[in-house]
BAFIDO-229356 format. One line per 8 residues: number of its first residue (from 1); for each residue x, y, z of N, C-alpha, C. Coordinates in steps of 0.02 Angstrom, whole numbers, plus 50000, padded with zeros to 5 digits. Atoms other than C-alpha are relative to their C-alpha. Example, Ala and Ser with C-alpha at 12.3 -4.5 7.8 and 13.67 -1.06 7.14 Angstrom:
% residues 2
1) 50045/49941/50000/50615/49775/50390/50045/50060/50000 | 49958/49941/49997/50684/49947/50357/49961/50055/50037
//
This chain:
% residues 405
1) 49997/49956/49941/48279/50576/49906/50068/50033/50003 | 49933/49962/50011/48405/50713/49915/50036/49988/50082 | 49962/49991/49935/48542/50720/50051/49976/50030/50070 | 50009/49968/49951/48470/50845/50141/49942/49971/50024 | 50082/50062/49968/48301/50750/50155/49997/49953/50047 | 49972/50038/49978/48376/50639/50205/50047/49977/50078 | 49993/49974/49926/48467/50712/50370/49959/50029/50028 | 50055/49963/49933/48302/50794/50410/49974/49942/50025
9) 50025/50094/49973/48235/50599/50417/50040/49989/50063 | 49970/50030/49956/48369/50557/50512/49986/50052/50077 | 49980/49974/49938/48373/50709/50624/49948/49994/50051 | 50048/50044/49932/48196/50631/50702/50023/49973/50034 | 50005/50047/49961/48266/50531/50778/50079/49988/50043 | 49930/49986/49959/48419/50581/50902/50059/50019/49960 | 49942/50021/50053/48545/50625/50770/50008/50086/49994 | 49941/49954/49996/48679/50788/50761/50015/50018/49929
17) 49975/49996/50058/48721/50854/50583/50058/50042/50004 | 49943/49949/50019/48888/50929/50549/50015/50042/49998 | 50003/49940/50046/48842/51060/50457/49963/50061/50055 | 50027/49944/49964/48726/51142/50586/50038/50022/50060 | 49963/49972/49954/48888/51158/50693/50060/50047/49967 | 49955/49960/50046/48984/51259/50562/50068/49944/49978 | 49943/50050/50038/49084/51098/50483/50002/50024/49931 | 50012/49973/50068/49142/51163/50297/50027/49926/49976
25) 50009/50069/50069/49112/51027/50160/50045/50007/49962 | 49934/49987/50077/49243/51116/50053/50056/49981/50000 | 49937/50011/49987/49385/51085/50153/50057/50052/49994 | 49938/49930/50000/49458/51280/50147/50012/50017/50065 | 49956/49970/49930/49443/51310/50328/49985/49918/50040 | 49998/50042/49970/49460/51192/50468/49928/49975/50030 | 50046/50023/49989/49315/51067/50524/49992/49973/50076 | 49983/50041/49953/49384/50980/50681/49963/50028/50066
33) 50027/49959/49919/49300/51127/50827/49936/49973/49958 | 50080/50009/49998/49129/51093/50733/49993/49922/50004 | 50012/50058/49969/49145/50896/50741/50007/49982/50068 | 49980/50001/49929/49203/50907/50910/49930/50033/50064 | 50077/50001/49974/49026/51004/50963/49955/49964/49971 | 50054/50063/50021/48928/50901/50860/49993/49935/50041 | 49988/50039/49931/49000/50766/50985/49974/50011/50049 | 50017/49948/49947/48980/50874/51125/49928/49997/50009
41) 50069/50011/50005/48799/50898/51080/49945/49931/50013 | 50052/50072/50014/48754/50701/51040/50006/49974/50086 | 49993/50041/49930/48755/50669/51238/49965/49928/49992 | 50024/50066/49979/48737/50497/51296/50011/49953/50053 | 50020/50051/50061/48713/50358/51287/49922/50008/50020 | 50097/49990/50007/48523/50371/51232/49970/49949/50020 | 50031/50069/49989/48396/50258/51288/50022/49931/49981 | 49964/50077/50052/48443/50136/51163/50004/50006/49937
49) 49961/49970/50073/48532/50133/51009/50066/50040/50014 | 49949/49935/50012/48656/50271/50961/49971/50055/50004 | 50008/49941/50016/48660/50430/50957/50032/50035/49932 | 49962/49990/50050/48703/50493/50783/50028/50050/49976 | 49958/49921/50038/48822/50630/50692/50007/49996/49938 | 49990/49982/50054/48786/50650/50539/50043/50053/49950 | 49951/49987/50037/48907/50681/50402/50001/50004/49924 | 50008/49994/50066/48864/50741/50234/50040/49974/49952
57) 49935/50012/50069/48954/50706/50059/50043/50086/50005 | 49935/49931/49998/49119/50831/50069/50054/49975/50008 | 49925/49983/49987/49294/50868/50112/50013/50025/50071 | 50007/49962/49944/49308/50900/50290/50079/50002/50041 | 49931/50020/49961/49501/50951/50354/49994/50006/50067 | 49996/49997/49937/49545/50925/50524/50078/50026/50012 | 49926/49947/49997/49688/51035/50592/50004/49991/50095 | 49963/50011/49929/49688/50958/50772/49943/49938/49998
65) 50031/50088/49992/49595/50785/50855/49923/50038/50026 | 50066/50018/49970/49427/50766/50888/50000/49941/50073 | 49979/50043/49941/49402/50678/51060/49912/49971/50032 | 50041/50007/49976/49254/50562/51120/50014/49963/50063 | 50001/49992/49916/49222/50573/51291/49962/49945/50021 | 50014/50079/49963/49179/50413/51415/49901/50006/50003 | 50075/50025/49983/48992/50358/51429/49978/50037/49935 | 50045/49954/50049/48955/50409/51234/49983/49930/49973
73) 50019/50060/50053/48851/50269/51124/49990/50042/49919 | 50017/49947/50057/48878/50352/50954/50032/49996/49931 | 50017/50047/50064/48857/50316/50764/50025/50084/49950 | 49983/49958/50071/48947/50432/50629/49996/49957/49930 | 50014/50005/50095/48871/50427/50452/49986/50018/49955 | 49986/49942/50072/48934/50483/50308/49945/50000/49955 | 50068/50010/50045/48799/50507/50180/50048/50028/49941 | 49953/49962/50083/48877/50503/50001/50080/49999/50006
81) 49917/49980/50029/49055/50534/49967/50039/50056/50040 | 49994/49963/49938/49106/50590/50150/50100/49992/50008 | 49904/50024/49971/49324/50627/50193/49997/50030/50024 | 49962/49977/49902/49401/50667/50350/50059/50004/49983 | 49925/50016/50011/49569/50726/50301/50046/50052/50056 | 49951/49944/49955/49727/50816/50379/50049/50005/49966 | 49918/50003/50016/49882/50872/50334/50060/50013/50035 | 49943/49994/49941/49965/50887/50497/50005/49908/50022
89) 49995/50066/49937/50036/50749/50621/49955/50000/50048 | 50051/50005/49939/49884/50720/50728/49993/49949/50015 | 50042/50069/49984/49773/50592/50804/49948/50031/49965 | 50047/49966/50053/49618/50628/50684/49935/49987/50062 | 50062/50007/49970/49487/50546/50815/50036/49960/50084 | 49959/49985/49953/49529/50519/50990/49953/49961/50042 | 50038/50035/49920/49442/50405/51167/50064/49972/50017 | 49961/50020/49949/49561/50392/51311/49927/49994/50068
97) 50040/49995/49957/49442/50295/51438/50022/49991/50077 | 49982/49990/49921/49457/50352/51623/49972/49952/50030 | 49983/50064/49962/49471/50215/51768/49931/50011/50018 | 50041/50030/49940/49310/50248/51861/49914/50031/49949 | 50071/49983/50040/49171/50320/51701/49977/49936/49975 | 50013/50033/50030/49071/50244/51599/50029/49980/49905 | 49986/50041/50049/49112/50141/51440/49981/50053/49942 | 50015/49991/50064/49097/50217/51254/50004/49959/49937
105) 50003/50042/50073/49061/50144/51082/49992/50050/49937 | 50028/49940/50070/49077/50230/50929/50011/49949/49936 | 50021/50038/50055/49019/50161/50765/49994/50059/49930 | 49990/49975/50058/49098/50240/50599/49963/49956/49957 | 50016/50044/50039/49005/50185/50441/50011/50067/49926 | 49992/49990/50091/49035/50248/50240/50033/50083/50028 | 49963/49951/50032/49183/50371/50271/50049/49991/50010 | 49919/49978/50022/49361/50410/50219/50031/50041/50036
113) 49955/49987/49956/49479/50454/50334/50089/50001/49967 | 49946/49977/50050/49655/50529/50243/50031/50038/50030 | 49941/49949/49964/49819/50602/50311/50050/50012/49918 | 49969/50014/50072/49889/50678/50155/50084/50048/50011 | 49918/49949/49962/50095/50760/50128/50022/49942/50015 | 49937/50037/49963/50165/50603/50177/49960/49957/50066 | 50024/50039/49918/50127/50465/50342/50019/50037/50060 | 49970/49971/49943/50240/50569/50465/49981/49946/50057
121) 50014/50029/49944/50176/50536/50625/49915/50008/50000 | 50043/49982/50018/49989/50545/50582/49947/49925/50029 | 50061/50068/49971/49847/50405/50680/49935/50026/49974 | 50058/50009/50008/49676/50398/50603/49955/49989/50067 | 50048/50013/49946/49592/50336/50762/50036/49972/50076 | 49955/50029/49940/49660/50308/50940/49952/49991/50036 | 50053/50030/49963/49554/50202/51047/50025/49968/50059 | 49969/50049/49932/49613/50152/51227/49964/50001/50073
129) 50027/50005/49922/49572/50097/51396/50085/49965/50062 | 49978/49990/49973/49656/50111/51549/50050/49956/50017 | 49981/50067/49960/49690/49933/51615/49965/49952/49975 | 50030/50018/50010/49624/49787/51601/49935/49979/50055 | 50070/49995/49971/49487/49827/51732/49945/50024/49950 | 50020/49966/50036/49428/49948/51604/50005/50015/49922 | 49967/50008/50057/49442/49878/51451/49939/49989/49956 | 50041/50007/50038/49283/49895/51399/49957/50049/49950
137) 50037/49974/50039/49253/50020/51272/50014/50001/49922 | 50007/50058/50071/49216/49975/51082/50003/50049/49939 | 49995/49946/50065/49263/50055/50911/49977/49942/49954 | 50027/50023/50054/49173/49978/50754/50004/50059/49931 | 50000/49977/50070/49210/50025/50569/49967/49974/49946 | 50014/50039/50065/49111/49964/50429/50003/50057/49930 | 50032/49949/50089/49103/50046/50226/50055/50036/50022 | 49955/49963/49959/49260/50132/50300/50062/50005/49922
145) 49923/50006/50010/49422/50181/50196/50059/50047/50036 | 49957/49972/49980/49573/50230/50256/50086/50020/49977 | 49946/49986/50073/49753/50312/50152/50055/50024/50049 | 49945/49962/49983/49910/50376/50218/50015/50016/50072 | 49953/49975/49919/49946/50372/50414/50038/49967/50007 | 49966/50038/49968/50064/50297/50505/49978/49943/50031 | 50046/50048/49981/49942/50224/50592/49935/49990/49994 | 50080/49975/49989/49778/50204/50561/49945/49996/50034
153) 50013/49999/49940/49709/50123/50712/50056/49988/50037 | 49955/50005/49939/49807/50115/50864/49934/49976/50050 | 50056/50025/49945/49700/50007/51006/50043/49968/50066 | 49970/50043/49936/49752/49954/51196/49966/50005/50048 | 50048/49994/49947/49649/49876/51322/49925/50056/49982 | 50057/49997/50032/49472/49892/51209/49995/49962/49941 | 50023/50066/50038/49385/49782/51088/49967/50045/49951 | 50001/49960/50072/49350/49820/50900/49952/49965/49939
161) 50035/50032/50073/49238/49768/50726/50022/50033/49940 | 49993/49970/50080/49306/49810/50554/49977/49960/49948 | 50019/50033/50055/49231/49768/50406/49971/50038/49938 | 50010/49970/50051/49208/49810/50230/50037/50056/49986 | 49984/49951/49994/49346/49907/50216/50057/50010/49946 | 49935/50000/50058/49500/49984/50104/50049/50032/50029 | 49964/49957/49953/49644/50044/50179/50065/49977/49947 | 49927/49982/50048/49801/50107/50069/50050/50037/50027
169) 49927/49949/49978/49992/50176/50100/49981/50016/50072 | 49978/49961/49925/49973/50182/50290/50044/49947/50025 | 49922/50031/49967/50138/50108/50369/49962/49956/50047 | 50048/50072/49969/50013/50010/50491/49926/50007/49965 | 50066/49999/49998/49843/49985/50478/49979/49995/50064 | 50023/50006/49926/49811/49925/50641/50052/49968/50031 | 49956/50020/49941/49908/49925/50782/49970/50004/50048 | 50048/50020/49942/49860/49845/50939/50079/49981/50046
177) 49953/49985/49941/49959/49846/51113/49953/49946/50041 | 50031/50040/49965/49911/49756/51257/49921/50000/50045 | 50068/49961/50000/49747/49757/51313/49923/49990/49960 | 50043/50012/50079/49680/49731/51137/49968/49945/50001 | 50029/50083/50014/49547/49593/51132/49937/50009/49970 | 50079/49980/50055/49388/49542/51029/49997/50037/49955 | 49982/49934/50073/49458/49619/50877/49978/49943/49958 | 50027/50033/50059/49366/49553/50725/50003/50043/49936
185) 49997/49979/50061/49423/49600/50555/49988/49969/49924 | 50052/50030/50055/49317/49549/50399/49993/50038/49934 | 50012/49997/50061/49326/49571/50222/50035/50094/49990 | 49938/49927/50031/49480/49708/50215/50028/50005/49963 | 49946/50010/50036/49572/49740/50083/50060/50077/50023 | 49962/49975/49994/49748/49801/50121/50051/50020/49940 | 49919/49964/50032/49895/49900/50006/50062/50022/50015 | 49956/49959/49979/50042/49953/50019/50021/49983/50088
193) 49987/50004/49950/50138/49992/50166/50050/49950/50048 | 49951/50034/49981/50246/49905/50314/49960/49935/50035 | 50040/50040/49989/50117/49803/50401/49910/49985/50010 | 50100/50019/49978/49919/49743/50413/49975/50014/50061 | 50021/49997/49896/49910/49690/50590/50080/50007/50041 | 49956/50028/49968/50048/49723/50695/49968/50025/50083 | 50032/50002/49942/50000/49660/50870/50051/49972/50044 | 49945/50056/49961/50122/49654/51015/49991/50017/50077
201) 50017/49992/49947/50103/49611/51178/50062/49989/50053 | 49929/50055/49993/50263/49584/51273/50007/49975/50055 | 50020/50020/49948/50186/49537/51443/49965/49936/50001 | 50046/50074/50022/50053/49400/51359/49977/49977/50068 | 50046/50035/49923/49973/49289/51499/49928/50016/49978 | 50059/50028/50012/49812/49293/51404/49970/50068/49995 | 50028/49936/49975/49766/49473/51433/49992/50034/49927 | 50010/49977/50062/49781/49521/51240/49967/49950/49966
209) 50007/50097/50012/49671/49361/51161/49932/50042/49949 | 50047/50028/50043/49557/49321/51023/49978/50087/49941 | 49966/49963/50047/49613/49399/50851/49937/49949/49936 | 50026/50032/50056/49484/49342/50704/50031/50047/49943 | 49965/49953/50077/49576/49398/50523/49943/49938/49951 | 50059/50046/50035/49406/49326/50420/50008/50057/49901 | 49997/49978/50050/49432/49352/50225/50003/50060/49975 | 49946/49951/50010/49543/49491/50233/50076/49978/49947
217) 49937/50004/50064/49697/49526/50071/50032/50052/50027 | 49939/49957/49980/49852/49592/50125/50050/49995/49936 | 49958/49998/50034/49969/49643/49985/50059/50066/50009 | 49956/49961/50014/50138/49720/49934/50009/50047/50062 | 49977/49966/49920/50197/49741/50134/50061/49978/49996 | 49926/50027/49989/50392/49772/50161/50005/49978/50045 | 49956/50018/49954/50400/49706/50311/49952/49921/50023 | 50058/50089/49961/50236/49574/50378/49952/50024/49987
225) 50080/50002/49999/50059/49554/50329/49993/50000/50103 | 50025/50001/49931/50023/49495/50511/50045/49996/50039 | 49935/50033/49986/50142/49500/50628/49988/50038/50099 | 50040/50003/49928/50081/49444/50831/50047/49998/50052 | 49969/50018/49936/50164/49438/50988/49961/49998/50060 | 50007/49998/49920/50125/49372/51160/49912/50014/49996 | 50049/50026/50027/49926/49337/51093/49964/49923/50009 | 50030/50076/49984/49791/49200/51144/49956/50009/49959
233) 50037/49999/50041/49666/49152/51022/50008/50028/49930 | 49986/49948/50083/49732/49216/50848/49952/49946/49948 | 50026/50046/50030/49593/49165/50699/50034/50015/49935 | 49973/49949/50073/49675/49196/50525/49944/49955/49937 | 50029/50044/50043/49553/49121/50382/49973/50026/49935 | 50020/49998/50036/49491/49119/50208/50028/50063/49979 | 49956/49951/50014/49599/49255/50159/50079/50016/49968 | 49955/50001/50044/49766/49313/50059/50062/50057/50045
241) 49960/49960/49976/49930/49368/50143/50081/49991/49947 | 49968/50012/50058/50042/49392/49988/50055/50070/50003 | 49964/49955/49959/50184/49493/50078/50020/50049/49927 | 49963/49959/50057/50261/49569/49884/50054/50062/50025 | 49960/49945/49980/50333/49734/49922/50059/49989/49922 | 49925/50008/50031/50511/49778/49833/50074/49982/50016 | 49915/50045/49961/50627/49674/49942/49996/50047/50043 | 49969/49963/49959/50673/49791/50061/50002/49983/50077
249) 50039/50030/49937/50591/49689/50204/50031/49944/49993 | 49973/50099/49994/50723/49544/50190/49990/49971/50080 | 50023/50040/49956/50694/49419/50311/49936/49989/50042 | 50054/49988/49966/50535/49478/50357/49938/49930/49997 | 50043/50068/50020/50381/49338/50346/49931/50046/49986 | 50076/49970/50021/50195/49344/50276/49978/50022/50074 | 50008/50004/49928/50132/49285/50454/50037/49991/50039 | 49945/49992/49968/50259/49302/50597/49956/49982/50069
257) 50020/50020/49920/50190/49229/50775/50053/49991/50067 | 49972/49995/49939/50289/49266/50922/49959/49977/50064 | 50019/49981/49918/50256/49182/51103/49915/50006/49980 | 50075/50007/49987/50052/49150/51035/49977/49929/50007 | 50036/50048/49964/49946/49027/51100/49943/49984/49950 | 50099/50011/50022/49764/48940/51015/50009/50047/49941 | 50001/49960/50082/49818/49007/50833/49979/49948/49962 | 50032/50051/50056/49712/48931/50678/50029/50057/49938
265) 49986/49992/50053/49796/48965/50514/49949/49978/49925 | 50035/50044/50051/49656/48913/50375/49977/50017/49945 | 50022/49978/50075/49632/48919/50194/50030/50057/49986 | 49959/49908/50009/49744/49082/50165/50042/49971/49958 | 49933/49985/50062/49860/49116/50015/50032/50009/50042 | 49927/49982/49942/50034/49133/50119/50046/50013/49932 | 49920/49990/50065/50177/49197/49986/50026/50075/50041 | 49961/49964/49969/50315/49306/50047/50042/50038/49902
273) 49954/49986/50029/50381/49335/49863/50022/50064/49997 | 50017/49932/49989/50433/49502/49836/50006/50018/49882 | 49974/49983/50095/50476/49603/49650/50073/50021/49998 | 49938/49983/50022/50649/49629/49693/50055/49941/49968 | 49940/50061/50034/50810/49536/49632/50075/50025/50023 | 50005/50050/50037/50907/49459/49633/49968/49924/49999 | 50046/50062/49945/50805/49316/49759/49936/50040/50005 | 50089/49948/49985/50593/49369/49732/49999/49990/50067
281) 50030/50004/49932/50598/49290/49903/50027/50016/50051 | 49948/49941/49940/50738/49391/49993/50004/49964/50074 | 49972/50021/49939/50746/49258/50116/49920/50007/50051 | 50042/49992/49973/50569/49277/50161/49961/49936/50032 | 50026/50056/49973/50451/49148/50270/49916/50013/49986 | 50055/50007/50019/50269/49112/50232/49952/50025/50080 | 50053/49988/49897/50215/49094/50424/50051/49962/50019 | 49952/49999/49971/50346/49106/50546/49981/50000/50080
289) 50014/50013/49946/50296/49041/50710/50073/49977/50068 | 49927/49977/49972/50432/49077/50858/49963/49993/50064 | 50037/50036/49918/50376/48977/51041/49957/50004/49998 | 50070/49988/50015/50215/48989/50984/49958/49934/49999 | 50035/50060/49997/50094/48843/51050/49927/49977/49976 | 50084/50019/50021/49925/48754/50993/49989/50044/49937 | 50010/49948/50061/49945/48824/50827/49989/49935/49944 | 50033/50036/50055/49845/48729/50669/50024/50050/49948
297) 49995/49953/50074/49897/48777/50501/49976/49941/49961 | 50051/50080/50039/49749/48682/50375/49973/50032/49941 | 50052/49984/50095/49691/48707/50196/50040/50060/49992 | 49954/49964/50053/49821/48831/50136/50034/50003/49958 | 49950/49993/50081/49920/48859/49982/50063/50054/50036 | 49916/49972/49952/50086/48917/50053/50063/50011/49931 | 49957/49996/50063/50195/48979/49889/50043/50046/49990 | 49983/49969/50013/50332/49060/49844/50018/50043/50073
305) 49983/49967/49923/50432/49090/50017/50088/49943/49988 | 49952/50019/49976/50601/49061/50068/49994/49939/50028 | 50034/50048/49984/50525/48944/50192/49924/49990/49991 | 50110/49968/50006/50329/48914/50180/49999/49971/50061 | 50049/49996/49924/50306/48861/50368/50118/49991/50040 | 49940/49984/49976/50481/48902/50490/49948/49992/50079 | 50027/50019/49950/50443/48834/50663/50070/50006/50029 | 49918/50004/49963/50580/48877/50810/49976/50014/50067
313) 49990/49986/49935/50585/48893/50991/49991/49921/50043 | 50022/50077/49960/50578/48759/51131/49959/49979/50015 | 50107/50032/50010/50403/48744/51134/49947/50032/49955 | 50039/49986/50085/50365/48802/50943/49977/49950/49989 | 50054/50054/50037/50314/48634/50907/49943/49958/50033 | 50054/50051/49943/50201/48591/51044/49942/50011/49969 | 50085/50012/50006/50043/48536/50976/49980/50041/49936 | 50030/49978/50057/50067/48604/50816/49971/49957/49948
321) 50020/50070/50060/49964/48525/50671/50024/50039/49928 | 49999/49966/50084/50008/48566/50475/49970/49950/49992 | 50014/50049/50023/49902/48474/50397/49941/50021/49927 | 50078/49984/50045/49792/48463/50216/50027/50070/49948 | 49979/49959/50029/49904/48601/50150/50033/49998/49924 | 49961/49997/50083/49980/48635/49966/50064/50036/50002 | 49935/49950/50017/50166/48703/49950/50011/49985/49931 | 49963/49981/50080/50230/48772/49795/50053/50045/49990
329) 49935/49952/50040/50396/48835/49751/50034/50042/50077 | 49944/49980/49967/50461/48868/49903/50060/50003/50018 | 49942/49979/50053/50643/48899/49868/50061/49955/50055 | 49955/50054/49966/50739/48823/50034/49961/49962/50030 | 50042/50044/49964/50614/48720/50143/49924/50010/49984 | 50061/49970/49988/50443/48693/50142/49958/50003/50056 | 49983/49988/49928/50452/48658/50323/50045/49988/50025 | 49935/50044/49957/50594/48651/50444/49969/50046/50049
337) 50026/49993/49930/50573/48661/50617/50092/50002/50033 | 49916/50000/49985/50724/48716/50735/49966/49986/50085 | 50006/49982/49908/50743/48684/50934/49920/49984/50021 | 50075/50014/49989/50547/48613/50941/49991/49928/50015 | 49998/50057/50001/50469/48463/50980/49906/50006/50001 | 50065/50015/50004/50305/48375/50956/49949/50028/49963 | 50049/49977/50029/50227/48449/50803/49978/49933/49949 | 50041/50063/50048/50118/48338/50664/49989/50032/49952
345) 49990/49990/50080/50146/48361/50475/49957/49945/49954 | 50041/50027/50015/49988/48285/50412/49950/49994/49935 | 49995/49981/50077/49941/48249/50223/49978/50068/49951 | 49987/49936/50065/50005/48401/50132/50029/49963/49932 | 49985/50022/50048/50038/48407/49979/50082/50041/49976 | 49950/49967/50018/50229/48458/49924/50025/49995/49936 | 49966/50008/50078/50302/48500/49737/50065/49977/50016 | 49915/50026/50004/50463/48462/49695/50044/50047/49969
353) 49990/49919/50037/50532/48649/49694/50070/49989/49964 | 49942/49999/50045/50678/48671/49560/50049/50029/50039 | 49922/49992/49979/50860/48682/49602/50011/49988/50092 | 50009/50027/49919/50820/48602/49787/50070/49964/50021 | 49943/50037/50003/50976/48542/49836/50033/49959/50057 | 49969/50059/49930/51075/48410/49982/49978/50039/50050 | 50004/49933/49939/51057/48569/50097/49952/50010/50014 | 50067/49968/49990/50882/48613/50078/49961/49928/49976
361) 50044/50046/49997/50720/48494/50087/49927/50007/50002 | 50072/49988/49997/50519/48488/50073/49998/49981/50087 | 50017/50012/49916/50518/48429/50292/50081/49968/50007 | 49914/49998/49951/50701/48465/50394/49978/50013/50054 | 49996/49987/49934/50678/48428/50553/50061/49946/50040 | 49944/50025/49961/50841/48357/50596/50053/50056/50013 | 49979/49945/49944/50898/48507/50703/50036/49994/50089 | 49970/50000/49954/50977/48510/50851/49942/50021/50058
369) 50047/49984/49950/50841/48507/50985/49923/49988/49997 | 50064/50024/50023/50699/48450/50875/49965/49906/50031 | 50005/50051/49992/50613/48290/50939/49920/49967/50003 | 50076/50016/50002/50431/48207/50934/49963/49991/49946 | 50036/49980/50033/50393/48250/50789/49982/49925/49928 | 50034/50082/50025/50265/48140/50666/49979/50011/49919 | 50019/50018/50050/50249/48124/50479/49988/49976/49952 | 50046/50066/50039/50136/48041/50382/49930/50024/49949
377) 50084/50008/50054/50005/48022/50237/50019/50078/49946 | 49992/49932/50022/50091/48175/50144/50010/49965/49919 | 49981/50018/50059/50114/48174/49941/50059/50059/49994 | 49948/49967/50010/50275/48233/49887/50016/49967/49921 | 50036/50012/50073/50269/48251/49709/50065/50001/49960 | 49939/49996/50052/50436/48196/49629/50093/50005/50027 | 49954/49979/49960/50544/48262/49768/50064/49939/50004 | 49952/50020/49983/50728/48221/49772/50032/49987/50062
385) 49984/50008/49947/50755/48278/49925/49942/50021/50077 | 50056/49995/49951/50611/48249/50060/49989/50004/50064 | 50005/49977/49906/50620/48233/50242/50056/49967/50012 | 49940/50017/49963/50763/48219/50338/49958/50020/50085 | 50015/49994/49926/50712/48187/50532/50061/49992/50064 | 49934/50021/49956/50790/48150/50691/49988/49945/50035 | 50016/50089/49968/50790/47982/50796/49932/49991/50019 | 50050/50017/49973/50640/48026/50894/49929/50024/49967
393) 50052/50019/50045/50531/48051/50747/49958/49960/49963 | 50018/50045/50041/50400/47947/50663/49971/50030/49940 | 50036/49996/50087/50386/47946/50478/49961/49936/49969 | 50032/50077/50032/50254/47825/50386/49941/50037/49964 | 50060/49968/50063/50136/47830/50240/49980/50066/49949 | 50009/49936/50065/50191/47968/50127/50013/49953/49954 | 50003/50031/50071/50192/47930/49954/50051/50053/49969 | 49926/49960/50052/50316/47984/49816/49972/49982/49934
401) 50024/50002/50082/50246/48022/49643/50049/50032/49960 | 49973/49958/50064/50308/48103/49465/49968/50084/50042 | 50054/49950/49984/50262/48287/49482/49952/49994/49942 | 50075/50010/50041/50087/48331/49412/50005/50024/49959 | 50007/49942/50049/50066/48419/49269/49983/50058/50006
//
């Protein structure tokens, strides 16, 4: 069935094509006034379902924002080998929802979205709501890629689905403000760039909450794969945050948690190394948790970090668990904890990283302010120099082997 067959199928059944609003496929003149009536046109929200805008295989530039308006339920899909590009600083797609309308949802599926010339100041998608009275309207991406903005979502106060997606050279990918909740991101792969998620809230009190990162790869970021603030509910799992870059992002960490609450760390690659020199790990941290409470870190491989877990504030270690984890080669600690109390270091497994020395240790938590803290049942595989605690710690039932082969 050809393309066009294919949008006459569809156009039974509530659905907007592009093309019959004068959108050019070629990408010589501008597209953005005919997506913008095609919108216009798909009024809603329809009985039930979406309302759809169909989007052929092409090249479609945009040379200002497209904007969907409050009370739309509505489904753009690309058919074939569909881009949305620009080469200005814009917003490419646009919902600012007003205090007293109704709600919108829009649901992108199989297209490419591209700010080319450089990131400038350039957003792929801006999705917000007012307050959090009105925080209920919903952007979903699936089959999606995305290349070169600054930002490529921007979300505050509204709730989100990504999945199946590719997103290259944009300085964020997603940025989220306060507001931001019920964000679920699934099976992304990230490139390039300064960060994945950066999510900050600097008010917190629960109002920004519940972050799933589900077998999502973050690579070669100068500054943070994930990196949260002031956040309840963060899920991070089955997934790869393998910070690389070319140094330039010293001190930066894979995962960075500021001030979050009810965080699960699980099964994730964590490495901070980078490709520069003369240190690959420029001083970098694996997951860098900073007053950050009720936080589990379980079944990860943590390698190749300055530190692989950095715990600090006066109630960073409340109720944290590590436990079940693998470190490898992390270069000064493979945990130390500063100014915390009451976390549980529970059988990991630690190498016995080369050139480790009196100074540095696989578990330092004899800090100045550290206290509570409990470990036990860990293998430490050879280690010279292993845990150093402080009075009001209990250590019991690690073991001390050769390393493994």
């Amino acid at each position: 069935m050809t393309s066009k067959a294919f949008d006459n199928v569809i156009a039974l059944n509530n659905a907007v094509n592009v093309l019959s609003f004068g959108a050019d496929r070629t990408g010589a003149t501008a597209s953005h006034a005919a997506f913008q009536a095609a919108v216009d046109a798909a009024s809603g929200p329809p009985a039930n379902g979406f309302t759809h805008v169909i989007v052929p295989a092409g090249n479609y530039r945009f040379d200002a924002k497209v904007t969907i308006p409050d009370g739309r339920r509505m489904k753009w899909q690309g058919l074939g080998d569909a881009r949305l590009f620009t080469n200005s600083n814009i917003v490419m797609i646009e919902h600012i929802r007003g205090s007293s309308a109704n709600w919108s949802r829009l649901f992108l599926e199989n297209l490419w979205l591209q700010k080319l010339g450089g990131a400038g100041s350039a957003i792929g998608i801006n999705w917000q709501g007012p307050d959090s009275t009105y925080d209920d309207s919903r952007l979903e991406m699936t089959h999606c890629e995305m290349r070169g903005f600054w930002r490529g979502v921007s979300m505050g106060y509204a709730s989100g689905a990504f999945s199946q997606a590719y997103h290259v050279d944009n300085l964020t990918d997603f940025f989220f403000t306060r507001g931001a909740s019920f964000i679920n991101l699934e099976n992304i792969t990230s490139l390039n760039g300064d960060y994945f998620v950066y999510a900050d809230d600097t008010v917190g009190g629960g109002i920004s909450n519940t972050l799933n990162v589900l077998q999502c790869v973050s690579v070669f970021k100068q500054q943070t794969d994930i990196r949260m603030r002031g956040w309840d509910a963060v899920n991070v799992q089955n997934g790869g945050c393998d910070l690389g870059g070319s140094g330039s992002g010293a001190g930066q960490s894979a995962i960075y948690l500021q001030s979050c609450t009810n965080v699960n760390i699980a099964n994730q690659y964590v490495s901070s190394a980078t490709t520069g020199s003369p240190n690959p790990r420029d001083n970098r941290s694996g997951i860098n948790l900073l007053n950050s409470q009720v936080t589990h870190i379980i079944g990860n491989r943590i390698v190749d970090n300055a530190h692989g877990v950095l715990v600090t504030g006066p109630s960073g270690g409340a109720n944290t668990l590590i436990q079940g984890n693998s470190f490898r080669n992390n270069q000064l600690n493979h945990i130390i904890a500063v100014d915390s109390a009451g976390g549980r270091v529970l059988g990991n497994s630690f190498d016995n990283t080369p050139n480790r020395t009196s100074t540095n240790f696989e578990v330092y938590l004899n800090v100045a302010g550290n206290t509570g803290w409990s470990v036990s049942n860990n293998l430490f595989e050879g280690a010279s120099y292993s845990i150093v605690t402080g009075g009001n710690d209990n250590v019991g039932n690690n073991i001390w082997s050769e390393p493994l082969p």
